[in-house]
C-alpha positions in Angstrom: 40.6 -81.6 44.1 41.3 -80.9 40.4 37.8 -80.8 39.8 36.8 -78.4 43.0 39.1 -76.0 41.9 37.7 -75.9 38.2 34.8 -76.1 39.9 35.6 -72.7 42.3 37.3 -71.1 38.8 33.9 -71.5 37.1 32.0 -70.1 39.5 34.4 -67.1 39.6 34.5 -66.5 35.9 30.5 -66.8 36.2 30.5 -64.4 38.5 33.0 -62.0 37.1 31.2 -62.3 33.6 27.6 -61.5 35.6 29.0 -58.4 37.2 30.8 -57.5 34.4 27.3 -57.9 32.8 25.5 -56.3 35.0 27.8 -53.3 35.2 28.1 -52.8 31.8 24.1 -53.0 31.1 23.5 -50.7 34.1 26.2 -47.9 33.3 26.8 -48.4 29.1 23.6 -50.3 27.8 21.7 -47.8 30.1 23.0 -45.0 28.4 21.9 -46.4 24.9 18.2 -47.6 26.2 17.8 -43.7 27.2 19.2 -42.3 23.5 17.7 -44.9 21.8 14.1 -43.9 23.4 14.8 -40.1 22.7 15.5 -40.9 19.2 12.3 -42.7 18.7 10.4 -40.5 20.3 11.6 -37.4 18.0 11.3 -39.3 15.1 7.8 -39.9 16.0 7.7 -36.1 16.8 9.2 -35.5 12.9 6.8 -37.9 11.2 3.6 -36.8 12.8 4.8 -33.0 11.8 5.6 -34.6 8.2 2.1 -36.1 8.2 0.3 -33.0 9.3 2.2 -30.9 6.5 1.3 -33.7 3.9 -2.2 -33.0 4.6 -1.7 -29.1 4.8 -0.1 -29.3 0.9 -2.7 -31.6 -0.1 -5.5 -29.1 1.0 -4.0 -26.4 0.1 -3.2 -28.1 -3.2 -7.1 -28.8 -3.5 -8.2 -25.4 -2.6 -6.1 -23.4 -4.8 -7.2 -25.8 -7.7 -10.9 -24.8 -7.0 -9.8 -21.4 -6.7 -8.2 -21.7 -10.1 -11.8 -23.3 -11.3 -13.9 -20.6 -9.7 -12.0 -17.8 -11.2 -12.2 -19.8 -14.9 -15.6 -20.0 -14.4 -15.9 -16.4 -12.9 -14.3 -15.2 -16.0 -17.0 -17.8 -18.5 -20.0 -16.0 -16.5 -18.3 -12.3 -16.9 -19.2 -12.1 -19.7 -22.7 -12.4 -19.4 -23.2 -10.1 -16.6 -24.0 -6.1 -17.3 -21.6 -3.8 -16.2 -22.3 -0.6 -14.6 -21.3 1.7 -17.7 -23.3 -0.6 -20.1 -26.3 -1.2 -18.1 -28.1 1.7 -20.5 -27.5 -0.4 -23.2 -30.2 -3.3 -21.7 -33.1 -1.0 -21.4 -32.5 0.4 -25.0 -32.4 -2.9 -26.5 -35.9 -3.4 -24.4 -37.4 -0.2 -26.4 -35.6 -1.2 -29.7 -37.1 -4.6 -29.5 -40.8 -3.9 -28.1 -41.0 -1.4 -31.0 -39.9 -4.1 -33.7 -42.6 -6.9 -31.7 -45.2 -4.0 -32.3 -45.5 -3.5 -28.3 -46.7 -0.5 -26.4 -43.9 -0.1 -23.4 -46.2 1.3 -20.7 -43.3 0.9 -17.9 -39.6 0.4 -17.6 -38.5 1.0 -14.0 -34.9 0.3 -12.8 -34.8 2.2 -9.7 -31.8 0.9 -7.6 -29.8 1.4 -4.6 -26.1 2.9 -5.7 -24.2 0.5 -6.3 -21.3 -0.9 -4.5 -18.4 -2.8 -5.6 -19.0 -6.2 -6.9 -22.1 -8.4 -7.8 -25.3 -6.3 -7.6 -28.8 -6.7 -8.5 -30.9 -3.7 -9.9 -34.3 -4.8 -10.3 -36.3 -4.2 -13.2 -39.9 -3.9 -14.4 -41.3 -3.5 -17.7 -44.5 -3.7 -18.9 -45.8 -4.1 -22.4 -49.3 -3.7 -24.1 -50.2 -5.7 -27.2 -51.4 -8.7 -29.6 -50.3 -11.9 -27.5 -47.8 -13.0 -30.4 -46.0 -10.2 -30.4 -45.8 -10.5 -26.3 -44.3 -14.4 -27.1 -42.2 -12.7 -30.3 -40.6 -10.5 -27.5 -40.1 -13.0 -25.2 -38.3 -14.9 -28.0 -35.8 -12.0 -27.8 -35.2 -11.7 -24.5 -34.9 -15.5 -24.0 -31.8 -14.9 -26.2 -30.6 -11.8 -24.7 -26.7 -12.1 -24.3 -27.0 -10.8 -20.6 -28.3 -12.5 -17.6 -31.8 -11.5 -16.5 -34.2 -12.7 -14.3 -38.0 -12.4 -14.2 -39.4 -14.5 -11.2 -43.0 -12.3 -11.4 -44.6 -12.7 -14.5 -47.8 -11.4 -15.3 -50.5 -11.6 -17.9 -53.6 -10.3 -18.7 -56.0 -9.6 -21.6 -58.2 -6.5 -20.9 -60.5 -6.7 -23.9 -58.0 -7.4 -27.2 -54.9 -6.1 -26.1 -52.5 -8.0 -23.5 -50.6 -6.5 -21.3 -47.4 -8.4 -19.6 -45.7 -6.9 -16.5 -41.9 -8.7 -16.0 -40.5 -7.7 -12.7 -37.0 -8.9 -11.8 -33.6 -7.6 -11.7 -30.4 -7.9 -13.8 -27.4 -8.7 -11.9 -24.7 -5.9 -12.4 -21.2 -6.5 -12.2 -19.3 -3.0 -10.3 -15.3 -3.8 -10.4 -13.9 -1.6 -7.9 -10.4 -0.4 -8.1 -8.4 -3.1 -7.3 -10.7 -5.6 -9.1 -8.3 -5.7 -12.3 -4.6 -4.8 -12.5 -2.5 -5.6 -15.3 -5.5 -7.7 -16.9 -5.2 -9.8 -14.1 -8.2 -11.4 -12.4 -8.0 -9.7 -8.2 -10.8 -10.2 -6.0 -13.0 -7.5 -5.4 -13.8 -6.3 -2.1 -17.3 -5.3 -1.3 -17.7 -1.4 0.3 -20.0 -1.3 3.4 
């Protein structure tokens, strides 16, 4: 009998434990499941918002590093660029340096839209008349001219003893606008329509 009633205890306290279980996972661990899930779920939230402004940072790190760059090198290739109130000075070191190469200047056009603010390009044409080595003495020059200019049209031709070279092409001028420099401080430009 002993044994039958350990036997019925057992099975009790079993039972009690398994509600008591049961009852507690359903009403407490319940509880826990749900804030536990919520939790995960805004961390996930937080570290996909972290990665997304890791990557911003890192572009925007990169891109203001090559804007730092392009403004170095903006400031390396000013200086070689004519400037609007200077631009005169080209076309007199042209004369200047035909005469001293013993050249005829026959043409020196640099007819041009107005310009706007910015990066223009005023094309140019000049055409000289004389002995072919003083045509590749002035070339010399102008190879070593301290501005930028381009000649993509070159032509030569011998008429009978003299030689007569026509250069077309354009200079690129430089126009800063108002805003382009304030307190010797590098601003970008805006181009006028």
């Amino acid at each position: 009998m002993q044994t039958t009633k350990i036997f019925k205890h057992l099975l009790l306290s079993i039972t009690i434990l398994l509600l008591g279980f049961g009852l507690t996972n359903e009403f407490l661990f319940d509880e826990w499941e749900q804030s536990l899930a919520q939790q995960e779920t805004a961390l996930t939230k937080l570290q996909q918002e972290n990665q997304a402004a890791e990557k911003y940072r890192a572009e925007r790190d990169a891109l203001q590093e090559k804007v730092a760059e392009a403004e170095k090198n903006y400031k390396q290739i000013e200086n070689y660029l004519p400037v609007e109130d200077k631009f005169d000075q080209l076309f007199e070191d042209v004369k200047v340096h035909a005469r001293q190469a013993n050249l005829t200047l026959l043409q020196n056009d640099n007819f041009h839209q107005p310009y706007k603010a910015g990066l223009n390009q005023s094309p140019l044409t000049i055409q000289l008349r004389g002995r072919f080595p003083d045509q590749l003495k002035f070339l010399s020059w102008l190879s070593e001219y301290s501005r930028v200019i381009v000649f993509p049209q070159q032509e030569v031709t011998n008429n009978g003893g003299d030689t007569v070279m026509l250069l077309k092409g354009f200079a690129p001028v430089d126009v800063a606008d108002k805003t382009s420099k304030k307190n010797g401080e590098f601003v970008a430009s805006v181009l006028n329509p």
